[in-house]
Backbone as a printed PyTorch tensor [residue, N CA C, xyz], in Angstrom:
tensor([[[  0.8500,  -1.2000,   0.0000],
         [  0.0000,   0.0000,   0.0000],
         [  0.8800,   1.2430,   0.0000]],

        [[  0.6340,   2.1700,  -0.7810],
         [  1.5040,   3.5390,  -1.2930],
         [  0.8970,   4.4110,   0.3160]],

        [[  1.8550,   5.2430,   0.1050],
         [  1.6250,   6.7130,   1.5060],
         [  0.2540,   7.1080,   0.3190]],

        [[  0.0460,   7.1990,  -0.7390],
         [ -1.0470,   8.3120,  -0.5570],
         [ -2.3900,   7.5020,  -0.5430]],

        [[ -2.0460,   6.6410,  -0.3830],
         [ -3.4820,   5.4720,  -0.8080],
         [ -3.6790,   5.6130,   1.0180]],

        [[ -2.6830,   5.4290,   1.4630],
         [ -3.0230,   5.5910,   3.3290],
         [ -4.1390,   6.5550,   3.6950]],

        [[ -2.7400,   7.8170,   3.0920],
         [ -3.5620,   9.2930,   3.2190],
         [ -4.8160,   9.2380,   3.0190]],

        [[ -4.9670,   8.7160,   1.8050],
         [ -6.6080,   9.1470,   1.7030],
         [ -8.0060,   7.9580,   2.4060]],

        [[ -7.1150,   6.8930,   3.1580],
         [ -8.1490,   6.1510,   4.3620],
         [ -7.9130,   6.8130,   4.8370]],

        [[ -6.7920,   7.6960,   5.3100],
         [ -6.7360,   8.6510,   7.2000],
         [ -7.9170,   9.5550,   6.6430]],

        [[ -8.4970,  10.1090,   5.5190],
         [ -8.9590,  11.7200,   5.4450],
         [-10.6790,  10.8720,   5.5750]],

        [[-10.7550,  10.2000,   4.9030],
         [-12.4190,   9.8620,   4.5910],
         [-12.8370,   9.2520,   6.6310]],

        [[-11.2660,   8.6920,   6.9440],
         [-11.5240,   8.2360,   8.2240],
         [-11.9250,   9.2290,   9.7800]],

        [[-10.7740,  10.3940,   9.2850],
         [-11.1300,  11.7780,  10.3830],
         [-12.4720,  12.3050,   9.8520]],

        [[-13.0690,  12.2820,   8.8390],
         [-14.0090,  12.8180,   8.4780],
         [-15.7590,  11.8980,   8.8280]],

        [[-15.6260,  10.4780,   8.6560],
         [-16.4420,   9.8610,   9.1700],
         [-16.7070,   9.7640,  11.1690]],

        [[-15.2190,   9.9610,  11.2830],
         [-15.4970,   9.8950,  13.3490],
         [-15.3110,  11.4830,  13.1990]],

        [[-15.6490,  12.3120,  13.3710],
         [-16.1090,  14.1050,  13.1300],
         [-17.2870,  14.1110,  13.1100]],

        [[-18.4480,  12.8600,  11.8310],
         [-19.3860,  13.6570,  11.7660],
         [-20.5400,  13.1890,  13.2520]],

        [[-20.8850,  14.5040,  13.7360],
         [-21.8140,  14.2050,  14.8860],
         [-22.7940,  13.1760,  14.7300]],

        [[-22.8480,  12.0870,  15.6640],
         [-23.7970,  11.1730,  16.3390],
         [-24.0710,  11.0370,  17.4630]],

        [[-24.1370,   9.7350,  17.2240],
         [-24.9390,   9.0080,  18.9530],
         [-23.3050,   8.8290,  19.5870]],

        [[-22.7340,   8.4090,  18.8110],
         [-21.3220,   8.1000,  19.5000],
         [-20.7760,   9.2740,  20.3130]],

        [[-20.7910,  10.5780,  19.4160],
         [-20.6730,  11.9100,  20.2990],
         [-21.4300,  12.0230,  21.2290]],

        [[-22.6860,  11.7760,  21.2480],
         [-23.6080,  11.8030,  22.5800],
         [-22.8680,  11.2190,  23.9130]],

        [[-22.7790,   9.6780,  23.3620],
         [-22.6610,   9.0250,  24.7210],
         [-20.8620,   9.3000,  25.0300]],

        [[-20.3980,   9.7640,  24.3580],
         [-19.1860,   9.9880,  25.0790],
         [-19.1200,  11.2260,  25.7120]],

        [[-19.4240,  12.3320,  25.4270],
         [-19.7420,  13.3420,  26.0780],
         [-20.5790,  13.4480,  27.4020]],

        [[-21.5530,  12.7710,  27.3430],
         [-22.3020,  12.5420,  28.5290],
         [-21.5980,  11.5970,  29.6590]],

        [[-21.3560,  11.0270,  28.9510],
         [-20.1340,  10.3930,  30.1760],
         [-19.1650,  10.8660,  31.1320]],

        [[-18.7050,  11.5520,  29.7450],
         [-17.4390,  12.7620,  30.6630],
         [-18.1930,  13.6480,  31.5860]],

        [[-19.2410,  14.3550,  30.9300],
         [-19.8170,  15.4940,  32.2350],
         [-19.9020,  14.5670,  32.9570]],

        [[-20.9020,  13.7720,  33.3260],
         [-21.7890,  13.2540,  34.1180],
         [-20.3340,  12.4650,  35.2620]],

        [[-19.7240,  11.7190,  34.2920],
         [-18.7730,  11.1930,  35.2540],
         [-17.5440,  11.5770,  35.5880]],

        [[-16.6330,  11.3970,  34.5170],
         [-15.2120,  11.8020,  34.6990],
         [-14.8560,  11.1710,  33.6760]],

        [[-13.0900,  11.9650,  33.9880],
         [-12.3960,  11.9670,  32.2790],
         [-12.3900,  10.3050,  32.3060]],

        [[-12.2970,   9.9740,  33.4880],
         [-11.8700,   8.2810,  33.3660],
         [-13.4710,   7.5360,  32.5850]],

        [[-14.3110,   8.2780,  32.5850],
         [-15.0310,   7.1620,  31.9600],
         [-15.3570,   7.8690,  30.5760]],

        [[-15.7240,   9.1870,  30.3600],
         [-15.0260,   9.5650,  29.0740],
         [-14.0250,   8.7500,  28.0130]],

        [[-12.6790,   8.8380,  28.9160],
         [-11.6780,   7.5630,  28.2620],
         [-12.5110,   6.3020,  27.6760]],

        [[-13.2560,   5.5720,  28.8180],
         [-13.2090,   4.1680,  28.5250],
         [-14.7100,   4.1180,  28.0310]],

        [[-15.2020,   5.0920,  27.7360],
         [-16.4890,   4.8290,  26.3650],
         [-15.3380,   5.3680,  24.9630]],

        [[-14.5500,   6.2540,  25.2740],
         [-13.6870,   6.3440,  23.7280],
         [-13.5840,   5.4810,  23.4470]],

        [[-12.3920,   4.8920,  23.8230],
         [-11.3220,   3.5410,  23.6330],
         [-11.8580,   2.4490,  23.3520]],

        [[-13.1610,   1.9520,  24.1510],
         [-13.7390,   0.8000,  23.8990],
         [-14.4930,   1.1280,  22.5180]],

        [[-15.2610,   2.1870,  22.1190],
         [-15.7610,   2.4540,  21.0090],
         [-15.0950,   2.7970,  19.4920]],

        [[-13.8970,   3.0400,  20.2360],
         [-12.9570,   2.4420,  19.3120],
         [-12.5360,   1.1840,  18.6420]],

        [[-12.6400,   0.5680,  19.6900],
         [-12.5010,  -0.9120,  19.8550],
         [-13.6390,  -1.6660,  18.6180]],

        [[-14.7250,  -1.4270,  19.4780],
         [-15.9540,  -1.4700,  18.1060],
         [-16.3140,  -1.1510,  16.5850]],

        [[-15.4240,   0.0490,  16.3460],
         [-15.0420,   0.3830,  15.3020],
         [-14.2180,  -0.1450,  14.4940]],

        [[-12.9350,  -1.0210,  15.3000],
         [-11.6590,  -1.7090,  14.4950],
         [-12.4840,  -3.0670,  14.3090]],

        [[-13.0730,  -3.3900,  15.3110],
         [-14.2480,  -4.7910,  15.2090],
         [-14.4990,  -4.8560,  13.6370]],

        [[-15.8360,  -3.6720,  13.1640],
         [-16.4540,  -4.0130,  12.4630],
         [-15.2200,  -3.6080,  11.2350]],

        [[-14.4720,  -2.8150,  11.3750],
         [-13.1550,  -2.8340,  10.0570],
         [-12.4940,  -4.1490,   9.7160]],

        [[-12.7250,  -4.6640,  10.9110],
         [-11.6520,  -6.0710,  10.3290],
         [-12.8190,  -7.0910,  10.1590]],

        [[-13.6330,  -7.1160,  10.2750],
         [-15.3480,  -8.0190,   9.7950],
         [-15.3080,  -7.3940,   8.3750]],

        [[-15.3290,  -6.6040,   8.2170],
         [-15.4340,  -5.9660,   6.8830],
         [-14.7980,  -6.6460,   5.5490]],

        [[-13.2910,  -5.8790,   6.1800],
         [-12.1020,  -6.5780,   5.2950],
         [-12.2750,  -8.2850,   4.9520]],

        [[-12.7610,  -9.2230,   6.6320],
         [-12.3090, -10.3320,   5.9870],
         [-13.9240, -10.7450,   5.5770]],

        [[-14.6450, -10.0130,   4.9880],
         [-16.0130, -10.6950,   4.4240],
         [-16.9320, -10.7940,   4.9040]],

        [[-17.5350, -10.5730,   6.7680],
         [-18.1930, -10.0330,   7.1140],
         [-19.6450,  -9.2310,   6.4560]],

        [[-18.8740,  -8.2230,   6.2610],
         [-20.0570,  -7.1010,   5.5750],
         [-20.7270,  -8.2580,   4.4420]],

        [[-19.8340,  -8.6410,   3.7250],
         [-20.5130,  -9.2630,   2.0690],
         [-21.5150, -10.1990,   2.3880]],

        [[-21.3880, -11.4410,   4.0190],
         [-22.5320, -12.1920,   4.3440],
         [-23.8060, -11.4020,   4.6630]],

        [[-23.6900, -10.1240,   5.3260],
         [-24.7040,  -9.5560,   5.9170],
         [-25.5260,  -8.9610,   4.6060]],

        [[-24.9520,  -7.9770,   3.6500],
         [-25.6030,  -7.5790,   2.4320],
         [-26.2910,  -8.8440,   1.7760]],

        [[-25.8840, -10.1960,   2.0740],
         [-26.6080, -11.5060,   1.2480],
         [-27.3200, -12.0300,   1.7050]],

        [[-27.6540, -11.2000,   3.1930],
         [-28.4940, -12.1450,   4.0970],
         [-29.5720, -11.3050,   4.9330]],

        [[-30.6010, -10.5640,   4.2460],
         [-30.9800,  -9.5980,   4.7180],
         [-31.6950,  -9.8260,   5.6320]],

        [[-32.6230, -11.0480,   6.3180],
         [-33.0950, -11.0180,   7.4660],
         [-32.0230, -11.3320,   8.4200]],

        [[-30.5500, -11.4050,   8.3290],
         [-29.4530, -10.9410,   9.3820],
         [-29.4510,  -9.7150,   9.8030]],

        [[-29.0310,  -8.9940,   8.3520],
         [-29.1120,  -7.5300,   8.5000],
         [-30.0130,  -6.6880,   9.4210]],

        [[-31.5840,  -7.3330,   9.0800],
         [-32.8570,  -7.0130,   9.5620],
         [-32.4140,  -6.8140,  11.1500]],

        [[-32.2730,  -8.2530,  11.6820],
         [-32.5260,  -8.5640,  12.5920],
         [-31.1020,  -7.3880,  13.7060]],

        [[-30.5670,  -7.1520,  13.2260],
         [-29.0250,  -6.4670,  13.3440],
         [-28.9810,  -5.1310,  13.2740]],

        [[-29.8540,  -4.8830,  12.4650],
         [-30.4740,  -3.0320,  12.4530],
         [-31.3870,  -2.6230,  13.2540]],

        [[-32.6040,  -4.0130,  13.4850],
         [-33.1970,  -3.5570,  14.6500],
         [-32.6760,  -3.6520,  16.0030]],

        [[-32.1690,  -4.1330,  16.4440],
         [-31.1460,  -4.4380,  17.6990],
         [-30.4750,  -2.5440,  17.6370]],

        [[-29.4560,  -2.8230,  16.6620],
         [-29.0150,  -1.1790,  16.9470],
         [-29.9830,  -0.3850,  17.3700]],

        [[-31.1170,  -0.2070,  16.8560],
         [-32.0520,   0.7550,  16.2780],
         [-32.7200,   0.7870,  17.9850]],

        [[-32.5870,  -0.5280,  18.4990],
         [-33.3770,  -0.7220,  19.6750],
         [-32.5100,  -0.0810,  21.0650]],

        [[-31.0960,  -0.4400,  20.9130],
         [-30.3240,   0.2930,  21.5090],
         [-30.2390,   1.8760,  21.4770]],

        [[-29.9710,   2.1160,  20.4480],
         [-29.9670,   3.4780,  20.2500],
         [-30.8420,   4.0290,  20.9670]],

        [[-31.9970,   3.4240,  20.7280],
         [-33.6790,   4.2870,  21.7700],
         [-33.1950,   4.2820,  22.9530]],

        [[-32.8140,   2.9690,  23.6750],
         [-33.0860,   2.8250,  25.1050],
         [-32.0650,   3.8590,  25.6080]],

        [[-30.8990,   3.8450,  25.4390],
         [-29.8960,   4.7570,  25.5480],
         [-30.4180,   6.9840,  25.4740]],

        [[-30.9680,   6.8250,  24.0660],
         [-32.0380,   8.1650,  24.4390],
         [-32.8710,   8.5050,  24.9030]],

        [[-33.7350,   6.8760,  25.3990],
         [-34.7560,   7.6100,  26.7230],
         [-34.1740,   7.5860,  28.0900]],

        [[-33.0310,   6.9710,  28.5270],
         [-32.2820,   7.0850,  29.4990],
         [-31.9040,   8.5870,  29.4700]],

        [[-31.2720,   9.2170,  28.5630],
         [-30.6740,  10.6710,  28.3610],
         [-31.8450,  11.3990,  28.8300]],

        [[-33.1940,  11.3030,  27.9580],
         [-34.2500,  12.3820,  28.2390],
         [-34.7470,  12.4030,  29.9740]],

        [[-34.7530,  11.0570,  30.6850],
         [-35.0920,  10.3560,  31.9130],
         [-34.5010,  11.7550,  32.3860]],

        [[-33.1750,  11.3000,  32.2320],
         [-32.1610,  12.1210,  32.9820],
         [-32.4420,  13.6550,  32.5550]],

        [[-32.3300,  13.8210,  31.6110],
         [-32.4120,  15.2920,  31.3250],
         [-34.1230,  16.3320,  32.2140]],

        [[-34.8100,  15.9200,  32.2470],
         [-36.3000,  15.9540,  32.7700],
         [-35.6410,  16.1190,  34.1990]],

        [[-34.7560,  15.9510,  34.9350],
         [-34.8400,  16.2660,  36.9780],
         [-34.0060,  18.2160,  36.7810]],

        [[-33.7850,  18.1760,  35.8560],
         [-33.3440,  19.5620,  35.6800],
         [-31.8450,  19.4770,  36.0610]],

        [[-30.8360,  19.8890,  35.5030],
         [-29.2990,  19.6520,  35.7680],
         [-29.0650,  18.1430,  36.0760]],

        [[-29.5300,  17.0240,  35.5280],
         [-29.1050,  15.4530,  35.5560],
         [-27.5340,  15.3820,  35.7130]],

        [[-27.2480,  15.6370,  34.7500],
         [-25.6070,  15.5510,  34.3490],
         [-24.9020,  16.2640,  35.2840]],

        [[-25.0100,  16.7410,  36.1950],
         [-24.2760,  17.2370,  37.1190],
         [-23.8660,  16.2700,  38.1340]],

        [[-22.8000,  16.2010,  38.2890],
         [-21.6410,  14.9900,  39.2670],
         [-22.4640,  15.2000,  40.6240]],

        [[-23.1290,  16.0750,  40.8660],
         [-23.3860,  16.3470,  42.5910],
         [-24.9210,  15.6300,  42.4950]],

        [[-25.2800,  15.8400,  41.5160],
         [-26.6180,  15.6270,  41.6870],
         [-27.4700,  13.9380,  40.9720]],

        [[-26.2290,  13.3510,  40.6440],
         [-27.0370,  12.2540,  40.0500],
         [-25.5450,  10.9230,  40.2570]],

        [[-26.1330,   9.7040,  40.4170],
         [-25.2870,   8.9140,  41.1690],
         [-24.7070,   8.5550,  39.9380]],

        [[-23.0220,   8.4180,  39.4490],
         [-22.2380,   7.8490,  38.5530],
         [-22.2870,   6.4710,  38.3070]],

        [[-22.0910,   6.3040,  37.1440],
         [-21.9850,   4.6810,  36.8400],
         [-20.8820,   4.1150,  36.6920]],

        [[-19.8830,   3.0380,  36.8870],
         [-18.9630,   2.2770,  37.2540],
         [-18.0050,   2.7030,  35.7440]],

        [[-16.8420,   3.0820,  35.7540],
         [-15.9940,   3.1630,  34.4770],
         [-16.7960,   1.5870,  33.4960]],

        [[-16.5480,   0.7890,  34.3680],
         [-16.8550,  -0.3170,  33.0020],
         [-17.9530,   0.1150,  32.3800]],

        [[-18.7970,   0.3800,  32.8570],
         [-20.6810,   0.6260,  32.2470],
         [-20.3820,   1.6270,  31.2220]],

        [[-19.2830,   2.6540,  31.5930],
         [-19.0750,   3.3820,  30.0590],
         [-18.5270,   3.1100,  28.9740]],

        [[-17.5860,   2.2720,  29.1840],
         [-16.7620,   1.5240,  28.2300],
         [-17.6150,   0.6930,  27.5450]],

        [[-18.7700,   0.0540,  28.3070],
         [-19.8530,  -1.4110,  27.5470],
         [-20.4650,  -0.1450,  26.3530]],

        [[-20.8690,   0.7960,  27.2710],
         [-21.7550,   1.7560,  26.2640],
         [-21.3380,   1.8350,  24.9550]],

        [[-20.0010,   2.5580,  25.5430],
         [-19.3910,   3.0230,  23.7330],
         [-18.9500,   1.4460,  22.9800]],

        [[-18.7650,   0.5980,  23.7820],
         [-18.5230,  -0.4060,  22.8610],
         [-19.5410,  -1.1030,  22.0930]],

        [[-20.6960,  -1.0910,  22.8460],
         [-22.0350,  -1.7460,  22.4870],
         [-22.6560,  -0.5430,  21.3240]],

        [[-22.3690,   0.8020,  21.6190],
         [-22.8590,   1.8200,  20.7670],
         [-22.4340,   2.1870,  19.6260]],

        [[-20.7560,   1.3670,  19.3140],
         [-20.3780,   1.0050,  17.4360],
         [-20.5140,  -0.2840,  17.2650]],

        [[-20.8990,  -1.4720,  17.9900],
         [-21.3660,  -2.8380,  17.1340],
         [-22.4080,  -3.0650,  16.8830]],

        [[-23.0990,  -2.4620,  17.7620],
         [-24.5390,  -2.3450,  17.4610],
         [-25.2720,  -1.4330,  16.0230]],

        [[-24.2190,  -0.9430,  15.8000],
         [-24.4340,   0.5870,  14.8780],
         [-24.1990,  -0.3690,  13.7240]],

        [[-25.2870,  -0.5990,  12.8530],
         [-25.1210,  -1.4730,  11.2160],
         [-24.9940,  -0.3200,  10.1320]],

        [[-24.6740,   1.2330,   9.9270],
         [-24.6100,   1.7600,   9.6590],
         [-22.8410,   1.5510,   9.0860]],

        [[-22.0600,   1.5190,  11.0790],
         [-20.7900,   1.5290,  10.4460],
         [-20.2210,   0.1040,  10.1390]],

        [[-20.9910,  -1.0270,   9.0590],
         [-20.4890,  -2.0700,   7.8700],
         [-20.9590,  -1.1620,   6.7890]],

        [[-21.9550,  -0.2880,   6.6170],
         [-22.1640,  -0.0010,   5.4670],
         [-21.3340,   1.1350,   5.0180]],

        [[-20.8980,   1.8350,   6.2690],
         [-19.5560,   2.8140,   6.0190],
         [-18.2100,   2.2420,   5.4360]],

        [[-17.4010,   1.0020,   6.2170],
         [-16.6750,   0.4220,   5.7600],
         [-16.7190,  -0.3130,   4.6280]],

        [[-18.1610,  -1.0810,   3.7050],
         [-18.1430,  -1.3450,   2.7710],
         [-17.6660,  -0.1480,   1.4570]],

        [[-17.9980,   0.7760,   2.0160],
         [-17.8000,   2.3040,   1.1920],
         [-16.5080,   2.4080,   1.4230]],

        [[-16.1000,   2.2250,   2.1180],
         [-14.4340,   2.6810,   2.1660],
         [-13.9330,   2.2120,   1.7890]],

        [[-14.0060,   0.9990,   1.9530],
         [-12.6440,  -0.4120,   1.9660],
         [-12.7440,  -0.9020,   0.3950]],

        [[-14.0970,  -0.6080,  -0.1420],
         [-14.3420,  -1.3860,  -1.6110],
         [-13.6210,  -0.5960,  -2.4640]],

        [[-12.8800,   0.7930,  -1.9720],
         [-12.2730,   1.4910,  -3.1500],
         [-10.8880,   0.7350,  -2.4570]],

        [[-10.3040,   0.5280,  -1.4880],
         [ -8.8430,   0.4840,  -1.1610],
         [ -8.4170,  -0.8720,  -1.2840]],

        [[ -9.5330,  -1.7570,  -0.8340],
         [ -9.3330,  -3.2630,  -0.2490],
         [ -8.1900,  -4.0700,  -1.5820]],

        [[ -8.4480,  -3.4150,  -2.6260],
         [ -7.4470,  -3.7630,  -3.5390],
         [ -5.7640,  -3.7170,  -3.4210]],

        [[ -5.8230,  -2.6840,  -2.7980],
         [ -4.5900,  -2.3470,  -2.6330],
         [ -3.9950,  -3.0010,  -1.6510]],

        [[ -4.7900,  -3.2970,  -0.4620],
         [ -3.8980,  -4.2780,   0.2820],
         [ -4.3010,  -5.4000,   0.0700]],

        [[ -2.9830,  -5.9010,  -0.1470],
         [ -2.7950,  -7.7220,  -0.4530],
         [ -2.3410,  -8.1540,   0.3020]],

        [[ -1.8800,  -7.9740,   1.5370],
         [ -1.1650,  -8.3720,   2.6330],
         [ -2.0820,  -8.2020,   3.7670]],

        [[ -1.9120,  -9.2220,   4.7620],
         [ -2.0400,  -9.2080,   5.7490],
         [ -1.4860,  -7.9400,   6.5380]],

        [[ -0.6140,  -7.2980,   6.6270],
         [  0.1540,  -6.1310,   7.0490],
         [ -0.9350,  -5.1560,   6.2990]],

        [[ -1.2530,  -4.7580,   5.1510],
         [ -2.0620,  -3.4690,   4.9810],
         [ -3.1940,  -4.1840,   5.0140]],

        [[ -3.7660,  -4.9110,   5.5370],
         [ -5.0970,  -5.0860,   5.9090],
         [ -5.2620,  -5.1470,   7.6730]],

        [[ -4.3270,  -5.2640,   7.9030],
         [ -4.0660,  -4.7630,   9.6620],
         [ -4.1550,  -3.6460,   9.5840]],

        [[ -3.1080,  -2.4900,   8.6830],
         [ -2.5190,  -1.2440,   8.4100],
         [ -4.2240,  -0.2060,   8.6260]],

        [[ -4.9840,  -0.9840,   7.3820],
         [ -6.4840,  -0.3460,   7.2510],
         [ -6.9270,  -0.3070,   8.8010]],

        [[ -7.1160,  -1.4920,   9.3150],
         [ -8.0280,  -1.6410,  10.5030],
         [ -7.7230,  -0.3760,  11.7750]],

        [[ -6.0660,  -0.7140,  11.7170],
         [ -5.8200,   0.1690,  12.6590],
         [ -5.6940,   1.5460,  12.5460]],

        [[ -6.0740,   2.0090,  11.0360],
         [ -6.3450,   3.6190,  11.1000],
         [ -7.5900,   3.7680,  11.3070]],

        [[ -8.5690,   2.7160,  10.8130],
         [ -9.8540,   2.7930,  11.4710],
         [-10.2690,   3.3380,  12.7600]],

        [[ -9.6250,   2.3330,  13.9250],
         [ -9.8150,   2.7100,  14.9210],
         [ -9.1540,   3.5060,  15.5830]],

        [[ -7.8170,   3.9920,  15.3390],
         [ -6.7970,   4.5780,  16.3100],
         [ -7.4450,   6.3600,  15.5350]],

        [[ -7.9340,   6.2990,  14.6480],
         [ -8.8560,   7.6720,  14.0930],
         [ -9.8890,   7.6780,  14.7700]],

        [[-11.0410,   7.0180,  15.5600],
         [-12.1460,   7.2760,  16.2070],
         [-11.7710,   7.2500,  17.5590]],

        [[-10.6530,   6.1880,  17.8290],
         [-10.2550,   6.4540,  19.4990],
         [ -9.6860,   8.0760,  20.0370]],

        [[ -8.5390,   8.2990,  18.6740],
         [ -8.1070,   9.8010,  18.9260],
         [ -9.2300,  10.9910,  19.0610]],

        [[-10.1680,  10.5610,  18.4670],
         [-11.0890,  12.0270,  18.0760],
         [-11.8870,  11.8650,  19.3220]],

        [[-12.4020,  10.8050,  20.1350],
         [-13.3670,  10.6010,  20.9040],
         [-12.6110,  10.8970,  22.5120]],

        [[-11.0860,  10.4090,  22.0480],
         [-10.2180,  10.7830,  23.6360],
         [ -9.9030,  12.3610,  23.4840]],

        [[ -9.7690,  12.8530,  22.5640],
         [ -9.4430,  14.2070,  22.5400],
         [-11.0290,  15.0310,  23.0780]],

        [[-12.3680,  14.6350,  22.7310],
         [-13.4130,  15.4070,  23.2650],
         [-13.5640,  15.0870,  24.6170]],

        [[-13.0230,  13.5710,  25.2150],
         [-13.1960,  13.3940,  26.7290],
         [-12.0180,  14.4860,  27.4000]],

        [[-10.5520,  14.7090,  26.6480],
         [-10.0770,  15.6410,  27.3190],
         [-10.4080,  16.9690,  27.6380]],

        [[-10.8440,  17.4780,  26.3420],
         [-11.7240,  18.8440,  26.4300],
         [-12.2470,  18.7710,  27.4170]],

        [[-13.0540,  17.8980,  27.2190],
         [-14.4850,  18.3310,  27.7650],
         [-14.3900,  18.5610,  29.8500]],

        [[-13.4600,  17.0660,  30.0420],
         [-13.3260,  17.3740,  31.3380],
         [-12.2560,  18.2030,  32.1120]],

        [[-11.9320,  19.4710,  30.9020],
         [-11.0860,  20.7580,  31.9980],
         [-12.2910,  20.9530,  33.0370]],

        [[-11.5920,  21.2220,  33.9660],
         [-12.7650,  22.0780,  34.9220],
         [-13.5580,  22.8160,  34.6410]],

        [[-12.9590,  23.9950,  33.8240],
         [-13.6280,  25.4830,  33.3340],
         [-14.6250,  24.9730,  32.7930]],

        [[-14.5490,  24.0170,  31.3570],
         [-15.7680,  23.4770,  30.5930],
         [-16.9410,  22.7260,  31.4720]],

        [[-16.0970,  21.5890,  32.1660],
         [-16.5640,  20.7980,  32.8490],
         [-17.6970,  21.6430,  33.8490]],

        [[-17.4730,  22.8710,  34.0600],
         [-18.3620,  23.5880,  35.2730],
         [-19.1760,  24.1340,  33.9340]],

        [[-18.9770,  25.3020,  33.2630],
         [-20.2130,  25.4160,  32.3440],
         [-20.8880,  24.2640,  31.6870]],

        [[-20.5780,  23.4060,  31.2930],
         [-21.3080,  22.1600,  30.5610],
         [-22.4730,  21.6080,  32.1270]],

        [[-22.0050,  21.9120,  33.0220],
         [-22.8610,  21.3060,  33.9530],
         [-23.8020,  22.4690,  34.5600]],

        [[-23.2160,  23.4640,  34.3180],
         [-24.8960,  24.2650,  34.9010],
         [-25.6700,  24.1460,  33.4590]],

        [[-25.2910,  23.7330,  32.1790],
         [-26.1900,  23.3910,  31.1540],
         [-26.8080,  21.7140,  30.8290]],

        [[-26.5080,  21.6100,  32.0780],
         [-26.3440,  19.7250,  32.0060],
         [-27.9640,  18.9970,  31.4930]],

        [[-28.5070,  19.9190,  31.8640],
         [-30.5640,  19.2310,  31.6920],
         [-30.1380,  19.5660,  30.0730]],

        [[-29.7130,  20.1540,  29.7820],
         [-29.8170,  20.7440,  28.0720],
         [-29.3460,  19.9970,  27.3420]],

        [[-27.8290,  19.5680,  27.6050],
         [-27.4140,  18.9850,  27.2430],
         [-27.6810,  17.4590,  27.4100]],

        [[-28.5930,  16.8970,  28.4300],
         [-28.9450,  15.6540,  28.1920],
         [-30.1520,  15.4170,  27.2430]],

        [[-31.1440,  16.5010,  27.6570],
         [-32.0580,  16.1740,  26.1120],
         [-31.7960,  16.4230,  24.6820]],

        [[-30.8420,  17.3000,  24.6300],
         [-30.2310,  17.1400,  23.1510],
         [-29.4960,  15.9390,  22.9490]],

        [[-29.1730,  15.2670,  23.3720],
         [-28.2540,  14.1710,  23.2300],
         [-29.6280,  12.6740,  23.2010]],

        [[-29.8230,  13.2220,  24.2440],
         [-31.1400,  12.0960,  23.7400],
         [-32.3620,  11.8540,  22.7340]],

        [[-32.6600,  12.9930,  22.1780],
         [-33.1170,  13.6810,  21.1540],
         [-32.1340,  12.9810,  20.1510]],

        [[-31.2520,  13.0170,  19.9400],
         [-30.1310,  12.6700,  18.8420],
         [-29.9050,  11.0600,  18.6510]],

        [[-29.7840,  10.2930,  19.7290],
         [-29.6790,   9.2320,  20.1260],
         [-31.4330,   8.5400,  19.6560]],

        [[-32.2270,   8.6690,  20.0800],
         [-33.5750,   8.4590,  19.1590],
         [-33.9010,   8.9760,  17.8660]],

        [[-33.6330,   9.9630,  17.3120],
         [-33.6300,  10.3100,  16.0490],
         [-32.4850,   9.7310,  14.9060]],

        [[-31.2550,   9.4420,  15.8260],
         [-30.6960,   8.2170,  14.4720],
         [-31.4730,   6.7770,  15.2500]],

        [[-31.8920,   6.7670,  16.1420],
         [-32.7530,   5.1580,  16.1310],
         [-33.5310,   5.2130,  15.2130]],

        [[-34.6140,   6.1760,  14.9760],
         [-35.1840,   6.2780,  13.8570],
         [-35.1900,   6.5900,  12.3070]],

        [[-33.9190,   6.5820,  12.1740],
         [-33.0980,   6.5420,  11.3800],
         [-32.6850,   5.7060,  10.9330]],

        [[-32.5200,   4.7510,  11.6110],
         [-31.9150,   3.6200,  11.2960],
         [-33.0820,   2.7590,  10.4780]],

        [[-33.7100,   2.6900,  11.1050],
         [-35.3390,   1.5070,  10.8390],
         [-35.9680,   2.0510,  10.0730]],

        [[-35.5930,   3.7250,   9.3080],
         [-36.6980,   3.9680,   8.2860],
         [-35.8570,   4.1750,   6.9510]],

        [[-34.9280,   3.4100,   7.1070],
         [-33.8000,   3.6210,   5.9990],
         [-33.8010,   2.3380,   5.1540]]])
């Protein structure tokens, strides 16, 4: 695989973990609500999920699911079902007025954030149909085991970076204190978002 054939998985790749979702939701909400440490471990693990479905992809994965559409079915609604439960949890929360505030609502265990973000890109059948888009222009180019690792791991080490860099932001103090006297706001927008790609998903 050539440097510019890389280049241009790194660009379509910063540009797919950029564009706002559910994934931005639940990592953000994490960080207010909890700390940078669980911020981190909904990134990382959702990262994790992301290199998952890259290397399902590459080795043929995606091609059973496109041939097998009551898999698919059954696999979109699951996401689709997650996605909800996850945004009526947000709205739950958002409804006591300042939810997301550390003083005012009991934290959940680092692991429970990490399951989130991990459960919140395998669950997501959106990103095989992203990687079928990607990989079907490059997958040529790598013939090796080495650039088909090479792919996977810009996959994910591009959504882990972008998702650990908003848990750092986000939990300076300075932010961390305005984001939380806006914390009711910010949980129904996020949950709002989190049900509207559920519904998204199932009417697609």
């Amino acid at each position: 695989m050539t440097l510019s054939i890389w280049f241009s998985i790194l660009a379509i790749c910063v540009l797919g973990a950029m564009t706002p979702g559910p994934s931005l939701a639940v990592v953000i909400r994490y960080t207010v609500n909890g700390s940078r440490q669980h911020g981190l471990a909904a990134a990382l693990l959702h990262a994790l999920g992301v290199g998952g479905w890259a290397l399902m992809t590459i080795w043929g994965l995606a091609l059973l699911l496109t041939r097998s559409p009551l898999l698919f079915q059954w696999l979109t609604w699951g996401g689709a079902a997650y996605l909800a439960w996850l945004g009526v949890k947000a709205l739950r929360a958002g409804a006591g007025g300042g939810a997301l505030a550390v003083e005012t609502q009991a934290v959940v265990p680092v692991w429970r954030a990490g399951l989130d973000g991990l459960m919140i890109s395998l669950l997501n059948p959106k990103l095989a149909l992203f990687f079928i888009a990607l990989f079907s222009q490059f997958v040529g180019y790598a013939s090796t085991l080495a650039d088909q690792l090479l792919m996977v791991a810009t996959a994910a080490g591009v959504d882990g970076l972008w998702y650990v860099i908003v848990a750092l932001v986000l939990s300076r103090s300075a932010i961390l204190e305005r984001l939380q006297r806006k914390a009711h706001w910010l949980d129904r927008a996020s949950g709002v978002i989190l049900i509207a790609m559920a519904l998204r998903v199932i009417t697609l």
